[in-house]
Steps between C-alpha positions, in 0.01 A plus 500: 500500500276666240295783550221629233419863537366803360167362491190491612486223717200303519542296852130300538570552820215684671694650734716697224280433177753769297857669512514736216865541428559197709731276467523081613837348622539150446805296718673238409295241662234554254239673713449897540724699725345829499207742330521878468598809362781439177728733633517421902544092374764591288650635805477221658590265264772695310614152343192345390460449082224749425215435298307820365171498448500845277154601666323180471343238761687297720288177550531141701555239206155364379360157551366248231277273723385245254714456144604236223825547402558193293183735285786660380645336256115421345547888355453455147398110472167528242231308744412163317184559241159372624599515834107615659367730744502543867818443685492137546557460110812766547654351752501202275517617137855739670605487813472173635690367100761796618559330871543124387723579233768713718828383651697615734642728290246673431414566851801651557497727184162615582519577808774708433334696243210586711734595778682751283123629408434527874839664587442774208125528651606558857389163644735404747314196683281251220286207653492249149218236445729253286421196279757281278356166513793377233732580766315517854788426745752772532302738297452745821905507567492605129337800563607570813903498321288781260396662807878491677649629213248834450537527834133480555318373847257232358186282673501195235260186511436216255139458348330164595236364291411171375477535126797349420452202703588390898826428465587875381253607765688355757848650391345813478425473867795414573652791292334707677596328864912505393485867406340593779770359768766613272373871529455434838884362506628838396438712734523828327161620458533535147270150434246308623268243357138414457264212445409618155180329346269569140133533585247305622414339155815341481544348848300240631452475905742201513754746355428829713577180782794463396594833455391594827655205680799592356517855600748647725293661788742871469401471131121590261351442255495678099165405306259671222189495648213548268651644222307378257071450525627134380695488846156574682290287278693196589499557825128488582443203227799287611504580905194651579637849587691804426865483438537711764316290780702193352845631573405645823392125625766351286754717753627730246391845577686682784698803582803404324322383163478697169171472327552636148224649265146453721280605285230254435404492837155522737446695817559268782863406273561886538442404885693222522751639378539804784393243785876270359683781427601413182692775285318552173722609181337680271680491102264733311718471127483124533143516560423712218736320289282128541186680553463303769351800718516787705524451879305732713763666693255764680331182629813324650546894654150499651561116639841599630684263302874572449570572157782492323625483105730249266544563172404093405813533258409733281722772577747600739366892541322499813437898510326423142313208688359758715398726185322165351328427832408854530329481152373207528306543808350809425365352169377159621318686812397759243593762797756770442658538823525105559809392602699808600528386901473110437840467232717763617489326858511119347817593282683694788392427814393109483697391283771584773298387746413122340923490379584498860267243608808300338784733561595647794690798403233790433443552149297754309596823752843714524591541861802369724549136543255414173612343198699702299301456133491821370412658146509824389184619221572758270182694580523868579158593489344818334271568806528507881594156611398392837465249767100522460532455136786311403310168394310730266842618301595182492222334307600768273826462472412152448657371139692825450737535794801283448706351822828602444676327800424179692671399816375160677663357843767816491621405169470693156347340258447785240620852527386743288380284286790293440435119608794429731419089600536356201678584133119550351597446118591111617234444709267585189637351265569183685057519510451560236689205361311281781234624379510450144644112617199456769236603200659223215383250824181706558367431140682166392 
């Protein structure tokens, strides 16, 4: 058993929003015993290894709902001269060079690294948006090995598309239909997969067929959906309608599918999307990053579309994607107090809430019989800290406040800042020597 204490713990559970001085015990089944005062659970739990908090918050472990880990060993690689604007011509002039070239190696390595990021960042469940199309099958057991070995509760899919041809579409698929029955096969509800596909640009209707056909029916879909005003552009010239209204009669759009980005989008998509249910993910850096957009969160609020945010890859840090979509929406709706009910509640409340459409144990809350991901924040703040305003310290605290522990499924994975699930000099250097070797292929 573990126990973290001395803390202010932050429950997101309505019923019992804060426990200053509180403390969390975790058993050894992985899921949380007990909540309360430090010194009554130590009581109770004389034997349990105790975790203090030193005055800071006691959080449920975050959740990345949309990333790239493979990104991560791009960090560094000079993008190719001449490459043009608009996203189309990045995915092309970087990414898409980056993805043919890896092997499974690579996978592997980078997954790890962004892992390790996610660990030291307090992200204890990742859903990953992956593409290796030199090495397509067994790429997803790659990164789920990562995942095992950070001891990390992961949501992984492949990315369909066909621009590398139908033969690599179809393994892709099929990628994607193998990982998803051998998540399924474990039984631990540490995994699961999805049917992960690019954007609309890049899959023709005989493909989102396929992909479709092949799904499990327990299983969703992963897409970027309009990402890019190229995205929407090609929609109306090539079909006739919005990307939006494609995959929605193409089958794709549903309670458990992950629409990433949104931005480019009209009214009736906005509408579309609350009438399917579809969980919209929100990656603010990313989007800054390609200037490919700002999407209008306070409009998804008013439509009562369930928001949530990814990072796209760019980061691990979700507490500084908060700060970015805080700042982000504010200036893009030119509106000061934009944002402050909207990202708060998509970070820590749906995110939760759109995880366990896929896993059953409840995620994102600290109460008895929920998963026990926890992290402990360094933040002890200089002014009265309450239930009320809590979301407001912690767009502060955003980008300064380190996590010092992270605990995910009942197990430690860093204490006191101290990685404790892998020897982290050897997983970076064995990177950053895939690295350097994926780059040589990169830009022969």
């Amino acid at each position: 058993m573990i126990m973290f204490g001395n803390g202010v713990v932050v429950t997101r559970d309505a019923q019992r929003p804060l426990i200053n001085g509180g403390a969390v015990a975790v058993g050894d089944d992985g899921l949380i015993s007990a909540l309360g005062p430090t010194q009554k659970l130590r009581r109770e739990y004389p034997g349990a290894h105790f975790v203090d908090a030193r005055g800071g918050l006691i959080m449920p472990g975050l959740i990345n709902l949309h990333h790239h880990a493979y990104y991560t060993l791009a960090r560094g690689l000079t993008p190719r001269p001449g490459a043009g604007k608009g996203l189309p011509a990045l995915l092309e002039g970087r990414w898409w060079r980056l993805d043919r070239a890896m092997n499974l190696e690579d996978v592997y390595h980078g997954a790890a690294a962004a892992f390790l990021e996610c660990v030291r960042s307090g992200v204890t469940t990742v859903f990953d948006h992956h593409a290796s199309y030199g090495a397509v099958t067994g790429s997803l057991s790659e990164i789920s090995r990562a995942a095992d070995e950070l001891g990390l509760r992961a949501c992984l899919c492949y990315e369909v598309s066909d621009r590398e041809g139908e033969s690599k579409c179809r393994a892709a698929i099929q990628e994607n239909v193998d990982f998803i029955r051998e998540a399924s096969r474990r039984g631990d509800g540490m995994r699961c997969g999805m049917m992960g596909m690019h954007a609309g640009f890049t899959l023709s209707d005989r493909t989102l067929e396929a992909c479709m056909e092949a799904l499990p029916a327990t299983s969703g879909c992963h897409i970027h959906v309009a990402e890019c005003l190229e995205d929407t552009t090609h929609s109306l010239q090539t079909y006739g309608k919005s990307v939006v209204r494609r995959l929605r009669e193409r089958g794709v759009l549903g309670r458990k599918t992950l629409a990433a980005h949104c931005i480019h989008l009209n009214w009736e998509d906005v509408q579309i999307l609350r009438e399917t249910d579809t969980a919209v993910i929100h990656c603010p850096r990313s989007n800054m990053c390609n200037a490919a957009g700002a999407a209008d969160v306070t409009e998804y609020s008013r439509a009562r579309v369930g928001l949530g945010l990814g990072t796209d890859g760019e980061a691990a840090d979700m507490l500084g994607e908060l700060a970015a979509a805080s700042a982000l929406c504010r200036h893009s709706s030119q509106n000061p107090d934009a944002g402050f009910e909207e990202l708060p509640r998509a970070l820590f409340t749906s995110n939760a809430a759109f995880a366990n459409r896929f896993f059953e144990t409840p995620l994102g809350v600290l109460k008895p019989g929920a998963a026990g991901d926890v992290i402990v924040l360094d933040y002890r703040p200089p002014t009265p800290l309450t239930a009320e305003n809590l979301d407001l310290h912690l767009l502060a605290a955003a980008g300064t406040a380190r996590v010092s522990t992270t605990a995910a499924a009942g197990k430690l994975l860093m204490e006191y800042g101290v990685l404790l699930c892998a020897d982290e000099e050897k997983l970076l250097d064995g990177a950053r020597k895939q690295a350097a070797d994926l780059w040589r292929r990169v830009n022969a």
